[in-house]
TORRO-672922 format. One record per residue (C-alpha): residue in three letters; chain; y, x, z. Coordinates in steps of 0.25 Angstrom, whole numbers, plus 2048, in hexadecimal, padded with zeros to 3 digits. Each point is the difference from the previous one (the first is absolute). Example, Ala and Ser with C-alpha at 12.3 -4.5 7.8 and 13.67 -1.06 7.14 Angstrom:
REM TORRO-672922
NODE  residu  chaine    Y    X    Z
NODE     ALA       A  7EE  831  81F
NODE     SER       A  80E  806  7FE
This chain:
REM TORRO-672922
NODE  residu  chaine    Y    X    Z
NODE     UNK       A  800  800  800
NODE     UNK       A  80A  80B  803
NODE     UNK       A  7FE  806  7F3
NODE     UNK       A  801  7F4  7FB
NODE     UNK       A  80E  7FC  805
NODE     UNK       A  803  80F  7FD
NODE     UNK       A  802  7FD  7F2
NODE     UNK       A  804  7F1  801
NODE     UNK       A  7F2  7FC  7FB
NODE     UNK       A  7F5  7F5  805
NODE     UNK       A  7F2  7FA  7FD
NODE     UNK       A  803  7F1  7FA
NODE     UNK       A  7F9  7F4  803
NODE     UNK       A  800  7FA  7F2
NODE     UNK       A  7FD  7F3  7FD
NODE     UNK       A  7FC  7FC  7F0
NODE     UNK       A  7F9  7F3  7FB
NODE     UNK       A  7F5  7F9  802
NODE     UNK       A  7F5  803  7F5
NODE     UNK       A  801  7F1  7FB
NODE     UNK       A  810  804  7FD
NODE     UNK       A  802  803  7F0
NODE     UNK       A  808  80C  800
NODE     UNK       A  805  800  7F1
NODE     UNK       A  807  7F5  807
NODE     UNK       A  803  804  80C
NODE     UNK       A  806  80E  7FE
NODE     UNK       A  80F  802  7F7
NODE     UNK       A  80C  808  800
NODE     UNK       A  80A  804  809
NODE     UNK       A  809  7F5  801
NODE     UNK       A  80D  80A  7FB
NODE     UNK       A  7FB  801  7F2
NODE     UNK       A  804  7F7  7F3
NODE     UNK       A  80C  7FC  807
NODE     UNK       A  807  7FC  7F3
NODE     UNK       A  7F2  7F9  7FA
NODE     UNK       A  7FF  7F3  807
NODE     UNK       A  7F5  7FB  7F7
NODE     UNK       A  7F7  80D  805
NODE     UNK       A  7FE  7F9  80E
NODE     UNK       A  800  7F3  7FA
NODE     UNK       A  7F5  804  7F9
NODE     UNK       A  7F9  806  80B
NODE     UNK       A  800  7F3  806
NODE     UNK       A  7F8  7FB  7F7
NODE     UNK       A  7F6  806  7FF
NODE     UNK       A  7FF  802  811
NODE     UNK       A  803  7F0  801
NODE     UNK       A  7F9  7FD  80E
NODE     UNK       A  7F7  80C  802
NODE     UNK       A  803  806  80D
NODE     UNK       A  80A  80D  7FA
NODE     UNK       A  809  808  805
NODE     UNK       A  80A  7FA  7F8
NODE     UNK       A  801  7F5  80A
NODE     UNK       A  805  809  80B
NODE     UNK       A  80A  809  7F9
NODE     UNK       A  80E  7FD  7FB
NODE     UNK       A  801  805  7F2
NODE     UNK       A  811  805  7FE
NODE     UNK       A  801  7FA  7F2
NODE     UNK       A  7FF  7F2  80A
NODE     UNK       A  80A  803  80C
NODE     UNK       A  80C  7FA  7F8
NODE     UNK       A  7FA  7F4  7FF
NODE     UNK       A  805  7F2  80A
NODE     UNK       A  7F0  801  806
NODE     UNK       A  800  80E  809
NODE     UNK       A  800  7F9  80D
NODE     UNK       A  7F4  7F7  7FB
NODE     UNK       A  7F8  80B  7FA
NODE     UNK       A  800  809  80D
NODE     UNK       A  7FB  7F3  807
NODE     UNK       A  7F5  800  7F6
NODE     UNK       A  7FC  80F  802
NODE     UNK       A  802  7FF  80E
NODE     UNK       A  7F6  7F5  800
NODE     UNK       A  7F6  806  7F7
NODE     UNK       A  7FE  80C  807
NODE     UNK       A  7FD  7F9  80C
NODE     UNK       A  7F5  7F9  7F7
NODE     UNK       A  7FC  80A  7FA
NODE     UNK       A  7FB  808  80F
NODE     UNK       A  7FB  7F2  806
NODE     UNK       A  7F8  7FC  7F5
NODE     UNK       A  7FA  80E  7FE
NODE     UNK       A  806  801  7F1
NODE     UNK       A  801  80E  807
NODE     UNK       A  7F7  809  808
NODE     UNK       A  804  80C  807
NODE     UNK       A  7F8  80C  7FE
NODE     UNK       A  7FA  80B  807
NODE     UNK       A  80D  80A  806
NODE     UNK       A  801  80A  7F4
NODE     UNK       A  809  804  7F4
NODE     UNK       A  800  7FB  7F2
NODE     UNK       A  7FB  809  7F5
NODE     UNK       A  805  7FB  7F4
NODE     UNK       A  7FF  805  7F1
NODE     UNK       A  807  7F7  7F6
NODE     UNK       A  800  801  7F2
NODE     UNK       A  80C  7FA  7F8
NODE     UNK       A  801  7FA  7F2
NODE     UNK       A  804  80D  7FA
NODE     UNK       A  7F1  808  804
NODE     UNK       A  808  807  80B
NODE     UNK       A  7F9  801  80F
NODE     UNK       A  806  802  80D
NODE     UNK       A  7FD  802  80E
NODE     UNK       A  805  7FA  80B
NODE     UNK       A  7FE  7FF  80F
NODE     UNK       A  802  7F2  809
NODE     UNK       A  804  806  80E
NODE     UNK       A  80B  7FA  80A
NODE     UNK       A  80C  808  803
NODE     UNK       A  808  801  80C
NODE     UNK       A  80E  7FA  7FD
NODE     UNK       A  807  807  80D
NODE     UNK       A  7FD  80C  7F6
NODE     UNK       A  809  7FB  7F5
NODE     UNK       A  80D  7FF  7FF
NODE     UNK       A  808  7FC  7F1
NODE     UNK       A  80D  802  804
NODE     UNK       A  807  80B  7F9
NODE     UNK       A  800  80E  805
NODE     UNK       A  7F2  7FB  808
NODE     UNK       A  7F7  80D  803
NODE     UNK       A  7F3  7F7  806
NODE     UNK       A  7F2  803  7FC
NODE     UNK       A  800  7F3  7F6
NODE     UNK       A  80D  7FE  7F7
NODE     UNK       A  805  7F7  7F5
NODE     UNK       A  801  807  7F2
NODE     UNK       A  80B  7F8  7FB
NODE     UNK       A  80D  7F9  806
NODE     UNK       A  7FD  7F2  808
NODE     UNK       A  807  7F4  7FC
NODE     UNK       A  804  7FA  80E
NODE     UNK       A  803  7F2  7FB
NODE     UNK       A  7F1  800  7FA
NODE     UNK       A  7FC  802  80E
NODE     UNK       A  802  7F1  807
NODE     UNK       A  7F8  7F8  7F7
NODE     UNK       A  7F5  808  7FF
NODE     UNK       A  801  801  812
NODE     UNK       A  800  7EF  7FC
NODE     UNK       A  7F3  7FF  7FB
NODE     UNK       A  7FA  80C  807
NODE     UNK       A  804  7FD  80F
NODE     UNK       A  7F8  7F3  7FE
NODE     UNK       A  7F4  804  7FA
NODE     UNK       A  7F1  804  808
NODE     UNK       A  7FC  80A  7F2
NODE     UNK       A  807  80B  7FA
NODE     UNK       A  7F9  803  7F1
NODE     UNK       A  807  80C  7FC
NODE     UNK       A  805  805  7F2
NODE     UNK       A  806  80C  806
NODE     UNK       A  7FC  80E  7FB
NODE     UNK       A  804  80C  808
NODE     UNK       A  7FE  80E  7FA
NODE     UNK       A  7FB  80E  805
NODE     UNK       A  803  80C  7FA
NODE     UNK       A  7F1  806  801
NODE     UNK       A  7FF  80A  7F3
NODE     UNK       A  7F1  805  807
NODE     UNK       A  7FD  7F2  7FE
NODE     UNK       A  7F9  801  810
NODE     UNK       A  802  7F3  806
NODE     UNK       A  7FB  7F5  7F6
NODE     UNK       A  7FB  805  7F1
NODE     UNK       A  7F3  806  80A
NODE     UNK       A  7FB  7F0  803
NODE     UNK       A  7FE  7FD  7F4
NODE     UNK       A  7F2  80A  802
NODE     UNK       A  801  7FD  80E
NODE     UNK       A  7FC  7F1  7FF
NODE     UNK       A  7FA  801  7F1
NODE     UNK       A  7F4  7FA  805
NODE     UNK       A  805  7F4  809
NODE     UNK       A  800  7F2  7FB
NODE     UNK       A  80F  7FD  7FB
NODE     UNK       A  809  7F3  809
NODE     UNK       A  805  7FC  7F2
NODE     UNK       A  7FE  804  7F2
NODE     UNK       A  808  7F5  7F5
NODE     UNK       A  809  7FE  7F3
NODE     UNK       A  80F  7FD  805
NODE     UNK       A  806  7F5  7FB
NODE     UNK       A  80A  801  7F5
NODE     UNK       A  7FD  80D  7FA
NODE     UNK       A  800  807  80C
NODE     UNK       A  7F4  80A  801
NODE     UNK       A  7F5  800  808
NODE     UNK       A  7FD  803  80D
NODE     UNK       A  7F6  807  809
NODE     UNK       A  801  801  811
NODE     UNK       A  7F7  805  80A
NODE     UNK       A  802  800  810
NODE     UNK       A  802  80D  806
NODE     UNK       A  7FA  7FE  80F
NODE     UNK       A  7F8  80D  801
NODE     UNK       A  807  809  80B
NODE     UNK       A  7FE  80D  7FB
NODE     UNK       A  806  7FC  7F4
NODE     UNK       A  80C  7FA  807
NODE     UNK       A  801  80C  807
NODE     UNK       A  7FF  80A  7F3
NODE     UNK       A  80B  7F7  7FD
NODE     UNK       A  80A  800  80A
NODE     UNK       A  7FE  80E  802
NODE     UNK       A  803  804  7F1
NODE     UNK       A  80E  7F5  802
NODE     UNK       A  802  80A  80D
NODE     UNK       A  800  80D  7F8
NODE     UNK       A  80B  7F9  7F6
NODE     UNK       A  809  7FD  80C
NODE     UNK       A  7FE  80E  807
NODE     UNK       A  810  803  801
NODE     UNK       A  7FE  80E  7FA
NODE     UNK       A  7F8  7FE  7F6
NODE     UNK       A  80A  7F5  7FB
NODE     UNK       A  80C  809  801
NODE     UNK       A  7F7  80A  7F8
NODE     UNK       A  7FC  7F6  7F6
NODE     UNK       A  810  7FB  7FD
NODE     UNK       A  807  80D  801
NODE     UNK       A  808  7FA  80D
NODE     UNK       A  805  803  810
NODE     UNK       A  7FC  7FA  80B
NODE     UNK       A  80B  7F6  800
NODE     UNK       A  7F8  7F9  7F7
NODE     UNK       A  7F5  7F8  807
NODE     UNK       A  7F3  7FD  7F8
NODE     UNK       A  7FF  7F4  7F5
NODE     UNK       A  7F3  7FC  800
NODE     UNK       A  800  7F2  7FA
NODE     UNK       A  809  7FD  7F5
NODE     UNK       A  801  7F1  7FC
NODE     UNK       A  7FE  7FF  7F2
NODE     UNK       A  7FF  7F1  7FF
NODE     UNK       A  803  7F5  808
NODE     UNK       A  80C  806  807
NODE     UNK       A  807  7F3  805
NODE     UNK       A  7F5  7F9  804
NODE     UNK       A  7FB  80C  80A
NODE     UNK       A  80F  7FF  803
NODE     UNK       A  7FD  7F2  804
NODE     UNK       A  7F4  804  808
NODE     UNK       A  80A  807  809
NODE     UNK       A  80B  7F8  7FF
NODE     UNK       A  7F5  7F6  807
NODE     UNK       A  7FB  80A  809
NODE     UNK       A  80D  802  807
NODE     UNK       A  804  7F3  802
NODE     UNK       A  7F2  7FF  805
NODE     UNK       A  7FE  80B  80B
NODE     UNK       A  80C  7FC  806
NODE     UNK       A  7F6  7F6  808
NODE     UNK       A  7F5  807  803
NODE     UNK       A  7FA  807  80B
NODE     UNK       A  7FD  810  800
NODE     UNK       A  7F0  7FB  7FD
NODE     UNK       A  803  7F7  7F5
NODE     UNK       A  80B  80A  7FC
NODE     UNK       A  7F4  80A  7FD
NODE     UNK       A  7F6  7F7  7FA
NODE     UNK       A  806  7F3  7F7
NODE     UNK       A  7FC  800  7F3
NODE     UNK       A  80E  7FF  7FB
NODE     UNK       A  804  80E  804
NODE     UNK       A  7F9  804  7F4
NODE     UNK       A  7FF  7FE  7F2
NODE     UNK       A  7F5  7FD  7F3
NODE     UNK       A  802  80A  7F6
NODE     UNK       A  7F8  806  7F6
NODE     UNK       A  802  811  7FF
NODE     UNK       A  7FE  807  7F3
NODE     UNK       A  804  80F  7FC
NODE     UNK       A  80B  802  7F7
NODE     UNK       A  7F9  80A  7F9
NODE     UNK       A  7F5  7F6  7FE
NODE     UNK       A  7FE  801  7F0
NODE     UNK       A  7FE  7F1  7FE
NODE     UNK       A  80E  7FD  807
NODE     UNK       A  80C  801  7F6
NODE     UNK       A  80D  7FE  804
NODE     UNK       A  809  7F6  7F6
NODE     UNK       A  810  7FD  7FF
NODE     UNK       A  804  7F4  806
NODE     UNK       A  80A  7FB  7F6
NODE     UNK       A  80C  7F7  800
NODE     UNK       A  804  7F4  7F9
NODE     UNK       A  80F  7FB  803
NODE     UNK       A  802  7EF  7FE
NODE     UNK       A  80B  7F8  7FB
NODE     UNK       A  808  80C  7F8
NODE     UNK       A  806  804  7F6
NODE     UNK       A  7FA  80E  7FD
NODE     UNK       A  80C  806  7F8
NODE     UNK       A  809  7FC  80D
NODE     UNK       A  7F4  806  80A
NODE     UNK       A  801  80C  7F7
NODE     UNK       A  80F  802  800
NODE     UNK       A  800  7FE  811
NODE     UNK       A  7F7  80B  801
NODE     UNK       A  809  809  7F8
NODE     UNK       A  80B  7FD  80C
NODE     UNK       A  7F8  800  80A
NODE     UNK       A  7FA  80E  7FC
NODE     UNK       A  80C  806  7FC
NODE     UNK       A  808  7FB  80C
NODE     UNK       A  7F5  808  808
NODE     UNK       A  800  80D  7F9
NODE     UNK       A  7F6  7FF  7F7
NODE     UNK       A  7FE  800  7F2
NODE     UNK       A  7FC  7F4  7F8
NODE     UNK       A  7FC  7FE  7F2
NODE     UNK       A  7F6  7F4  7F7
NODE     UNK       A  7F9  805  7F4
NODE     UNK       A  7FA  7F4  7F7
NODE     UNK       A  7F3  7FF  7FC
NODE     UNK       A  7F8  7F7  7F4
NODE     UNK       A  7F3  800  809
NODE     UNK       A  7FA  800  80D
NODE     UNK       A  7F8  80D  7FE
NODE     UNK       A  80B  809  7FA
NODE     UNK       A  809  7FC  80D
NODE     UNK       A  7F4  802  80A
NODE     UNK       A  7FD  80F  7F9
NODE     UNK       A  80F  803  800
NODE     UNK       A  801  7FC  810
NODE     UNK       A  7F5  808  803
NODE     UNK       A  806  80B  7F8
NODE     UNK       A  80E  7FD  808
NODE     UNK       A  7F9  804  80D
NODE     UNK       A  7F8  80B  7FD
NODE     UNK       A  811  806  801
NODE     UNK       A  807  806  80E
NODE     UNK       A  80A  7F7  806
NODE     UNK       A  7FC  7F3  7F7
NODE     UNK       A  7F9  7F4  802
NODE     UNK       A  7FD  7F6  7F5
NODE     UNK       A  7FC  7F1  800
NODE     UNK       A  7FC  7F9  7F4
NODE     UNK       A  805  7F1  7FE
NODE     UNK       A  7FD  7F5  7F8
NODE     UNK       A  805  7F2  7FD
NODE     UNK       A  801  7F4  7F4
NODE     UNK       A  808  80A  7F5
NODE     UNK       A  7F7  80E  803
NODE     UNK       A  7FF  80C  808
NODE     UNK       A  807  80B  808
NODE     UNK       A  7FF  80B  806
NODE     UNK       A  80C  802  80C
NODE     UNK       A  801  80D  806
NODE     UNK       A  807  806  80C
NODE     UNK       A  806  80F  801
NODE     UNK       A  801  806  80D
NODE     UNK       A  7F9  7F4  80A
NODE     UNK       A  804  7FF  80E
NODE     UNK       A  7EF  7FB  802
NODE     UNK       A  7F5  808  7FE
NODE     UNK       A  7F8  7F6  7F8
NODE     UNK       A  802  7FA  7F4
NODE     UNK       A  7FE  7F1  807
NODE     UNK       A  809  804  809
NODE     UNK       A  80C  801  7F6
NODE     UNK       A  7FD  7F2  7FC
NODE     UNK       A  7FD  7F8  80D
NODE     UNK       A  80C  805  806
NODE     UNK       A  809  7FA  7F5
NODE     UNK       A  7F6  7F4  7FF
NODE     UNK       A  802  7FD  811
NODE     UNK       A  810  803  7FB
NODE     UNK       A  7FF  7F5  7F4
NODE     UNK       A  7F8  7F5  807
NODE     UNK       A  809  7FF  80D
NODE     UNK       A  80C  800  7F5
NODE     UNK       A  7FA  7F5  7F7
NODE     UNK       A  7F9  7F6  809
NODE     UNK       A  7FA  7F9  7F3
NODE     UNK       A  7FA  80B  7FB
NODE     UNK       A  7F1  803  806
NODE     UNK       A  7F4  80B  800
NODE     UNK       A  7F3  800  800
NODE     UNK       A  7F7  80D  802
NODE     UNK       A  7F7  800  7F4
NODE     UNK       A  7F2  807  7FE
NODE     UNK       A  7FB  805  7F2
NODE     UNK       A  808  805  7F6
NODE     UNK       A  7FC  7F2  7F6
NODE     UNK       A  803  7F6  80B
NODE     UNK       A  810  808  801
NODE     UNK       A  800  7FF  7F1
NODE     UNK       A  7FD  7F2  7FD
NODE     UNK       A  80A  7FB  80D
NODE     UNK       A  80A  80A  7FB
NODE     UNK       A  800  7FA  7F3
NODE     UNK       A  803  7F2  804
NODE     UNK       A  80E  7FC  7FD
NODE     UNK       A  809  801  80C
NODE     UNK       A  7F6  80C  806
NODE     UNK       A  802  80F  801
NODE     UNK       A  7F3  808  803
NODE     UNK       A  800  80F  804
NODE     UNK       A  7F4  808  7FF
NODE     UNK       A  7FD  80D  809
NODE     UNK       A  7FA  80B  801
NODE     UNK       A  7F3  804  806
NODE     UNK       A  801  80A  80E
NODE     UNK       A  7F5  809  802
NODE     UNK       A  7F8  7FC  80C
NODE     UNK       A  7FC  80F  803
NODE     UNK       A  810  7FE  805
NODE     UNK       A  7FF  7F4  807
NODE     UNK       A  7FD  808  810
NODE     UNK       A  809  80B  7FE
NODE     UNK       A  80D  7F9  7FB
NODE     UNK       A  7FE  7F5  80C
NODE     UNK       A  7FE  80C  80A
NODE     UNK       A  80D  806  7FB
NODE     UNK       A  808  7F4  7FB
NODE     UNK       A  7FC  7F6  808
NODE     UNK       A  7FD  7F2  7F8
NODE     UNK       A  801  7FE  7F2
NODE     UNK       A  809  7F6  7FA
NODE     UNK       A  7F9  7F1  801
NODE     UNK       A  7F7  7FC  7F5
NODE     UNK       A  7FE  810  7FB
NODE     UNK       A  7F1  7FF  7FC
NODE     UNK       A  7F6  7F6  800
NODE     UNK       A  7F0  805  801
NODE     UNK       A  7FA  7FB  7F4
NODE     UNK       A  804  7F5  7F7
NODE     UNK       A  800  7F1  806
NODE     UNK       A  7F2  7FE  7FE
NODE     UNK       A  7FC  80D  807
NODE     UNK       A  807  7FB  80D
NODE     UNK       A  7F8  7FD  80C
NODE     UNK       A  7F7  7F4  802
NODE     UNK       A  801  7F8  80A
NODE     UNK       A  7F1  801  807
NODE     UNK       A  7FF  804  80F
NODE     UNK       A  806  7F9  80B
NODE     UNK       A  800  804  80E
NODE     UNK       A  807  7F6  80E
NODE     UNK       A  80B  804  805
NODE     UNK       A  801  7F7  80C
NODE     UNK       A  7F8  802  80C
């Protein structure tokens, strides 16, 4: 247990579906995704109609504007409860998840269901604790997520929190380790999204082997080693990849919680401590993809023309090249910021393509240049809206529509990811997204979080 708490780690009690429970059915997508695609979750429910589905007790975004979000959070509320008494779920033996999934693409990741400790994690900027957020947290996003969250008996995660493990110790070995044991789950995902494949981890010299290999990662100097960094720098070892405002919320509800407890119950609720799912950034099936940005309610020519003011009132240069096609404008960004001291966004609306670029930015991204004149516009232009799009033909066809402006970034290299939060602190919001939308997290495991 003391190692354990050492680095912020503990054995889950998870609990998944009974066997009679269709899990083409019950398992989708992290409710943050197709945010701008109503007719994807109206689709889904469809096909899940009455079946017992974890798209009963989520609230997917591309809903939370509509007149029924009271009502809805009733409903999950309600089917949770149902869901536990009438055994739809069934807890497992303590133990961690061992998951391999295989997405629509042929690519195959790791990843590890453990529960962390949330008095190890902090998002607010400057944070040095063991667990940290990996972009910047949207505080408004917070409360109605702490709504739906501060009622609920389940947590089903779709939050995936990286390590930065290159020796590959902690969990590429279970996949030999457990080769021969018969898999929890092993299915199709709805909707193009892979395949699947879980096995319980409940053997205690492998949990040892594992948090022993997690203790190595968090050894202080071995870490200032590894980064090229004093000791005024305490250890990262978890950085939050996905998911960030909804672990966010998990504390947010932890701290208005603990405020009532007792020393005991202090130490041993369930809510100190959150569902996740762990995989290494250096995992080859895990690829990290531009989060891009469609602007709603514009005229693009006049977006364009604010951001040469808003640049050049800031010191930096600014410039549009033109383009007859999307691949000439993605090659020449690409070109752009292979340069010192320039970052490049391509953009695309009804009449074409461009290319903008930025001389001498104040941000050390690329997406940061453009969210901070976004944040700027939007609070300028109360009509004007955003949405944070994944997939490069998804921003296209949006940024196309008339009144639309769409912007298409560049990829950041996840070997980069560790080493620029350690030193900078968090990224700009929305900087990379693991995978495309379809590659997300499933919803699948539960676990209680009430006593």
């Amino acid at each position: 247990m003391e190692i354990t708490k050492r680095i912020g780690l503990k054995v889950p009690e998870v609990m998944l579906p009974a066997k009679s429970v269709n899990l083409e059915r019950w398992a989708v997508v992290a409710c943050d995704q197709y945010t701008s695609q109503r007719e994807y979750w109206d689709g889904l429910a469809d096909i899940v109609g009455d079946s017992p589905s974890t798209l009963h007790i989520i609230f997917p975004e591309v809903y939370l504007e509509d007149t029924d979000g009271d009502q809805r959070i009733q409903r999950i509320t309600s089917t949770m409860e149902k869901y536990c008494n009438e055994n739809i779920l069934e807890p497992l033996k303590p133990g961690f998840v061992y998951l391999k999934r295989q997405t629509s693409r042929g690519s195959t990741r790791d990843g590890l269901m453990v529960l962390l400790d949330l008095e190890c994690y902090d998002y607010s900027p400057g944070s040095q604790t063991l667990i940290r957020a990996t972009e910047g947290t949207v505080l408004q996003r917070i409360p109605p997520r702490v709504r739906i969250r501060e009622g609920a008996c389940l947590e089903l995660p779709h939050i995936m929190v990286l390590i930065d493990d290159p020796e590959r110790t902690v969990i590429e070995p279970l996949s030999g380790e457990l080769a021969s044991k018969t898999p929890l789950y092993d299915f199709d995902l709805v909707k193009d999204g892979g395949h699947v494949k879980g096995f319980l981890v409940d053997d205690t010299a492998v949990i040892n082997r594992i948090t022993n290999a997690l203790v190595k990662l968090a050894d202080p100097a071995a870490f200032r080693k590894k980064y090229d960094v004093g000791p005024e720098k305490e250890v990262l070892l978890y950085a939050v990849g996905d998911g960030n405002h909804s672990l966010a919320t998990a504390k947010a509800c932890w701290e208005n919680l603990k405020r009532k407890l007792s020393a005991k119950e202090h130490e041993n609720h369930p809510a100190r401590y959150a569902l996740v799912e762990l995989v290494n950034v250096h995992d080859k099936g895990l690829t990290f993809e531009p989060i891009h940005r469609v602007l709603f309610s514009v005229k693009p020519e006049s977006v364009l023309s604010a951001m040469s003011d808003y640049f050049g009132c800031n010191g930096q240069g600014f410039g549009v090249e033109y383009f007859a096609d999307g691949k000439s404008a993605m090659d020449h960004m690409k070109a752009l910021n292979s340069e010192a001291s320039v970052h490049a966004v391509a953009c695309v609306w009804e009449k074409g393509w461009g290319v903008i670029r930025v001389d001498n930015p104040k941000s050390n991204l690329s997406v940061g240049s453009l969210q901070a004149f976004i944040d700027e516009y939007v609070k300028s232009n109360p009509k004007v809206s955003v949405d944070y799009i994944h997939g490069d033909d998804v921003t296209e066809a949006l940024g196309k529509k008339p009144g639309n402006l769409g912007f298409l970034l560049p990829v950041m290299d996840k070997n980069d990811l560790f080493k620029t939060v350690i030193l900078d602190g968090v990224l700009p919001r929305k900087t990379f997204s693991m995978g495309e939308a379809d590659e997300k997290r499933y919803y699948l495991e539960c676990r209680k979080i009430t006593p």
